[in-house]
C-alpha positions in Angstrom: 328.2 38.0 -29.6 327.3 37.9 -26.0 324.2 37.4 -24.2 321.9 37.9 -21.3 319.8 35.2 -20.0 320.6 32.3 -21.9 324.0 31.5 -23.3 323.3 28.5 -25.3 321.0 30.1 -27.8 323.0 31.6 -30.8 322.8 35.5 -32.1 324.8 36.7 -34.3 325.7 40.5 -35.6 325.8 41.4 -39.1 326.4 44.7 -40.6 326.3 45.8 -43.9 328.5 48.6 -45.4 328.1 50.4 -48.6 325.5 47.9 -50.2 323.2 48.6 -52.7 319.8 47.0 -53.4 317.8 46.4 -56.4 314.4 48.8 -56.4 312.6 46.1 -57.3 313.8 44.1 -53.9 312.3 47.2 -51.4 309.8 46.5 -49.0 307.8 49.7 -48.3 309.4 53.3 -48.0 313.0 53.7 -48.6 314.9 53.9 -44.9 311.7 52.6 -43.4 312.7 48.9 -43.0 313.1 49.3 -39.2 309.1 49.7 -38.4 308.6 46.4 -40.7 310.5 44.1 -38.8 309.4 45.8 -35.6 305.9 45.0 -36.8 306.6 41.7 -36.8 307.5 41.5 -33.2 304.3 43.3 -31.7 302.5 40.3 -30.3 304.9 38.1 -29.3 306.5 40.8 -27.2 302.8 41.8 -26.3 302.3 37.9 -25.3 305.4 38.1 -23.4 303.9 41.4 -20.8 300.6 40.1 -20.7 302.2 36.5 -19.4 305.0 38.1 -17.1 302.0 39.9 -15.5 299.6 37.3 -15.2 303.2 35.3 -13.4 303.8 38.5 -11.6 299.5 38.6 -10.2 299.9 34.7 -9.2 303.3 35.5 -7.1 301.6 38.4 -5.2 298.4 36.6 -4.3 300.4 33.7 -2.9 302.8 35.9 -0.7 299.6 37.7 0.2 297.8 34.5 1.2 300.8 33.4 3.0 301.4 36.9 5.1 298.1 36.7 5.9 298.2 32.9 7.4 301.7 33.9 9.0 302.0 34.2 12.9 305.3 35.6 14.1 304.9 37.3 17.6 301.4 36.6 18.4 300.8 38.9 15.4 299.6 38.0 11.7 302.6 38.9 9.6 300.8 40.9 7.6 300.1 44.0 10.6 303.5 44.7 9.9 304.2 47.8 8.4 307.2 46.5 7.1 305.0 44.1 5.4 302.3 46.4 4.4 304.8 48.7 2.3 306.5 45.9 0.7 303.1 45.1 -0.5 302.3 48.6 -1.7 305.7 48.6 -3.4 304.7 45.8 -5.3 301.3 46.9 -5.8 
């Protein structure tokens, strides 16, 4: 199965067709098994956003530091408007 991002880590895809399960081997409601192991991914993927933002903060500051510290033309790079809407894109 292909990937995005990293090709050396495995995944595989496995589908089942016309199985039956013992009663005594559900987990919660019948055809309810999809919010159990989504449940199980909430905080890593809620890890995940927090540290992608907290990247994405650092990476803004520095750019912001740096237009600010930047002469081109006699002028700080940052009086740009160029500059100044790329900034409020990203904000």
């Amino acid at each position: 199965m292909q990937n995005s991002g990293v090709s050396a880590s495995g995944s595989t895809y496995i589908e089942f067709d016309d199985v039956d399960a013992p009663v005594a081997n559900l987990l919660g409601r019948e055809n309810a098994g999809f919010e159990i192991i989504m449940s199980n991914f909430n905080h890593e993927r809620l890890w995940l956003a927090c540290t992608s933002l907290r990247t994405v903060r650092c990476c803004v500051e520095d750019a912001y530091a740096y237009a600010n510290s930047r002469e081109t033309f006699g002028h700080k790079l940052i009086s740009n408007q160029v500059i100044q809407a790329k900034f409020s894109a990203m904000g």
